[in-house]
N, C-alpha and C positions, 0 to 999 in steps of 0.2 A: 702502323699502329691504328686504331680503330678508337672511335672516339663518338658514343652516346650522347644525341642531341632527345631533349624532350622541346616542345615550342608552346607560344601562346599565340590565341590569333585576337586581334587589335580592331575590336567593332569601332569606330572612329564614330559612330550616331549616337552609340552611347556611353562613348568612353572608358568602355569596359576590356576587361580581357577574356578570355575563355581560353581553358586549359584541352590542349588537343594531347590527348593521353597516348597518342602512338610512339614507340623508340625508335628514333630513326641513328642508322650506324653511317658514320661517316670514314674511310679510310685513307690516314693521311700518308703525303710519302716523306724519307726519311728528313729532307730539309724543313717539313712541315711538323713532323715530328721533335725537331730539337726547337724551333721555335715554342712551340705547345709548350716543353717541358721547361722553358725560363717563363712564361710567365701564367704558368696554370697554380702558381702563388698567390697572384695578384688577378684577383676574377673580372674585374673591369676590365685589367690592360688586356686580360684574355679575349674576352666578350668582344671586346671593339677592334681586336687582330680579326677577327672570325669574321666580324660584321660587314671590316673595311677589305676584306679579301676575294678578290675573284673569284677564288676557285672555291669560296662558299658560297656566296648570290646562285653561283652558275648551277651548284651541286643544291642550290634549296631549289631553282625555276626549275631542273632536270626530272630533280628525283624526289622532293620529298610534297614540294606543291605545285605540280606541272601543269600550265594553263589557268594559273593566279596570276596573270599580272591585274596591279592593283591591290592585291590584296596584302596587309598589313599584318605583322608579325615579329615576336619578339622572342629570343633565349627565355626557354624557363629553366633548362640544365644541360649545362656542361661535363657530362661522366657523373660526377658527384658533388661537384659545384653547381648549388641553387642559389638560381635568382628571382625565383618567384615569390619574395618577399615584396620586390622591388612593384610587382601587381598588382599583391593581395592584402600590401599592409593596413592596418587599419591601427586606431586608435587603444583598441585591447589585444594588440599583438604581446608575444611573448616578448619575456625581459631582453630574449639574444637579439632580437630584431629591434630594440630600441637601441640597446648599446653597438651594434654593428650600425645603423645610421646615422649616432650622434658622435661615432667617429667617423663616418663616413664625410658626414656634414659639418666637422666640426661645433657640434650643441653642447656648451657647457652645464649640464644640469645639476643640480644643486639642492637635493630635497629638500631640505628645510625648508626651500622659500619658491621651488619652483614646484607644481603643479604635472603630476606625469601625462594630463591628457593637456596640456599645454605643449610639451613638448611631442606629445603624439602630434598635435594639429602643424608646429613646425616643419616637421617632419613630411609629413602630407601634402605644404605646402611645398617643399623643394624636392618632392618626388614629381609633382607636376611637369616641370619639367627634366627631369633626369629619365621619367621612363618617355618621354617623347624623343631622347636622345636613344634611347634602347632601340626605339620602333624599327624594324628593317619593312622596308618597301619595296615589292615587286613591281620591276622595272623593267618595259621592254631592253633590250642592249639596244644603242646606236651605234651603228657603225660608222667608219671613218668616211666610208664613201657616201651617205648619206648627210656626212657634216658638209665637206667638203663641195656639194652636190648645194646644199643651203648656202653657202657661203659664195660658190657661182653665183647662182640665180640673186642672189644680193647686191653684188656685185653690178651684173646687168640690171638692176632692177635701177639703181643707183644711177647708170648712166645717163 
């Protein structure tokens, strides 16, 4: 199965995102495939299988931003799962993107007495950190022999 990433890259000086318009194809094998298909319902648990998976880090340093370590980045689409709400929302977002983060967030809103850019600015505030939870960071790998290697010389260091 083949499986349509779109990303965003994560300027960290300005806090901003910037939308990297290229479709990158990823191809999963059939174990990776039945995973996908129980929780490509649930777009988070999706997002954070993807995130926390080896063989996506490995397949984003390989193939999609080779010789970025360091550099900062996050899902903006999953096939047809968008998450670029979670970057771009702002205060006069559409009505879907309020009611998907005040279930999200549990916001009980209330017209009558509650204010919609009230609950916009709520909103803003605990995306703060939700999209820092998003962020994937390119990371050289360590290898074992290298930990292992540290843990000597600590050792002797120690004595």
């Amino acid at each position: 199965m083949q499986v349509k990433f779109e990303f965003v890259i994560y300027d960290e000086s300005l806090d901003k995102f910037e939308q990297d318009d290229v479709v990158y194809l990823l191809e999963l094998n059939d174990e990776q495939t039945q995973t996908y298909n129980l929780l490509k319902d649930r777009d988070l648990y999706l997002y954070n299988w993807f995130k926390e998976s080896e063989f996506f880090t490995t397949w984003i340093k390989e193939k999609v931003y080779p010789h970025s370590i360091g550099k900062k980045i996050a899902i903006s689409v999953i096939n047809d799962i968008l998450f670029l709400r979670f970057y771009f929302f702002k205060v006069t977002s559409g009505d879907t993107h309020y009611e998907y983060f005040k279930k999200l967030f549990n916001i009980f809103h209330e017209a009558n007495w509650q204010d919609r850019e009230e609950v916009g600015e709520q909103i803003l505030e605990r995306l703060v950190v939700e999209r820092q939870e998003l962020i994937i960071e390119l990371k050289e790998n360590i290898t074992k022999n290298s930990d292992s290697q540290l843990n000597e010389s600590d050792s002797e260091t120690s004595k």
